[in-house]
C-alpha positions as CSV (number, residue, x, y, z in Angstrom):
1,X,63.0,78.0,85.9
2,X,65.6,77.3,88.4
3,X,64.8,74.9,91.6
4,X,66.1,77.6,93.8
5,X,63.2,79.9,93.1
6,X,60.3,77.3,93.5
7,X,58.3,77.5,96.8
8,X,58.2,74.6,98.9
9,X,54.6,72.7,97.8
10,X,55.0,73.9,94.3
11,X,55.4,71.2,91.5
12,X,57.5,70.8,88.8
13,X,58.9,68.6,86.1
14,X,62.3,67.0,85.5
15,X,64.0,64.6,83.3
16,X,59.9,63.7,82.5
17,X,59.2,63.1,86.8
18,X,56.8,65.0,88.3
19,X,58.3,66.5,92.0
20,X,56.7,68.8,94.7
21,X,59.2,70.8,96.2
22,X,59.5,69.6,99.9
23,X,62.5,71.4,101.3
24,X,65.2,74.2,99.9
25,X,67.4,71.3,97.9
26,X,64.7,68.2,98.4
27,X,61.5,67.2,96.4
28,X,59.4,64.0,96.1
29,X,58.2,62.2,93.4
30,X,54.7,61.8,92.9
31,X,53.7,58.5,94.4
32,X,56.6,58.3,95.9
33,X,57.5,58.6,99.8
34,X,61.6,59.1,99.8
35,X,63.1,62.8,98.8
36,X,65.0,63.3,96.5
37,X,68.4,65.8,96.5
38,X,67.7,68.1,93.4
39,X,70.6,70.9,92.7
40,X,70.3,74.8,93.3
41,X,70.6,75.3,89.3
42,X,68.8,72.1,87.9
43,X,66.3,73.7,85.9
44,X,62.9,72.8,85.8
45,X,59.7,72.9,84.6
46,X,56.5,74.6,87.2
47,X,53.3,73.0,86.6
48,X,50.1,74.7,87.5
49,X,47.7,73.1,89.8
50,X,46.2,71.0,87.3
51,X,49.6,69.2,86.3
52,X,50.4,71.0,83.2
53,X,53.2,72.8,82.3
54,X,52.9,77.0,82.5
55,X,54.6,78.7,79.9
56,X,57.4,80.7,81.0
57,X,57.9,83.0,78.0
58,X,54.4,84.3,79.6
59,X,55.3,84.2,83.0
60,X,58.3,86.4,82.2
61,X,56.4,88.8,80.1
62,X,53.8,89.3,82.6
63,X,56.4,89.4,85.7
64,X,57.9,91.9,83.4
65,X,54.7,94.0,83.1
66,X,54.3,93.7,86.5
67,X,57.5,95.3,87.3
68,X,57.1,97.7,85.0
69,X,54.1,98.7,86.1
70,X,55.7,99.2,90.0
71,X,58.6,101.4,88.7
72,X,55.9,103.5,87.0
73,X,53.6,103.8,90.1
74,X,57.2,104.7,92.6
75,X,58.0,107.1,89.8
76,X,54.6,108.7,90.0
77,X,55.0,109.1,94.2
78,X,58.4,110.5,94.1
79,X,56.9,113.1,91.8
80,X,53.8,113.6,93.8
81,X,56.1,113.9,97.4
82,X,58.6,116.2,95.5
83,X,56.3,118.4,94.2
84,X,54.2,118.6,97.5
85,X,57.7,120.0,99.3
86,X,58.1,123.8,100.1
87,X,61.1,124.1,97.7
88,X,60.5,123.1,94.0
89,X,63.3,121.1,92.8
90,X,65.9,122.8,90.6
91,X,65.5,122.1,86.8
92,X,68.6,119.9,86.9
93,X,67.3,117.8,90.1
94,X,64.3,117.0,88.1
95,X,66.4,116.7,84.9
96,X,68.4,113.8,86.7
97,X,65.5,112.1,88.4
98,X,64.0,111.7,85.0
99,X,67.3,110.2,83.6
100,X,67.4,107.6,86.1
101,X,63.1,106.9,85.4
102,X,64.3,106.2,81.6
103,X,66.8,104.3,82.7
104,X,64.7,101.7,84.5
105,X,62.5,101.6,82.5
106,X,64.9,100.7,79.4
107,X,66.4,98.3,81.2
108,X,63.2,96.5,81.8
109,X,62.5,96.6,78.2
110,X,65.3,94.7,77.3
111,X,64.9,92.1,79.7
112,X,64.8,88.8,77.8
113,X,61.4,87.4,78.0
């Protein structure tokens, strides 16, 4: 995982230190007092509140899922505000709003995980 999208308080592991994000580019060891300037892209390692590492081939799938699962309940609205409108949507129109659905939707199945 990037340093950029860690939440300030949130630790993390790198190069075998354990940090808590303090500020956008900053962290502190642990047991330590100074920050530390970490870069943007450094990639590192979030630990769950116990200290141990979270696997991120999970946390993808399940962010994933969770995406997936959004598209799916916005697809389901449009349908529902569409269809509850005084002029039905030509064959086409519904044609194309479906295209776009499948679209998504394959594009979230091949995110890596």
């Amino acid at each position: 995982m990037k340093f950029s999208l860690l939440q300030i308080g949130q630790q993390f592991r790198l190069d075998g230190v354990i940090y808590t994000k303090s500020g956008p580019l900053q962290a502190v060891a642990e047991g330590a007092s100074s920050h530390k300037m970490i870069m943007r892209s450094a990639v590192v390692t979030l630990l769950d509140a116990g200290g141990s590492s979270q696997n991120s081939d999970e946390t993808s799938a399940l962010n994933r899922e969770r995406m997936q699962k959004a598209v799916a309940q916005y697809h389901e609205q449009c349908l529902a505000i569409v269809s509850s409108t005084a002029t039905p949507l030509s064959t086409e129109t519904n044609s194309q709003l479906e295209n776009a659905y499948r679209k998504i939707t394959a594009l979230l199945e091949s995110y890596p995980v």
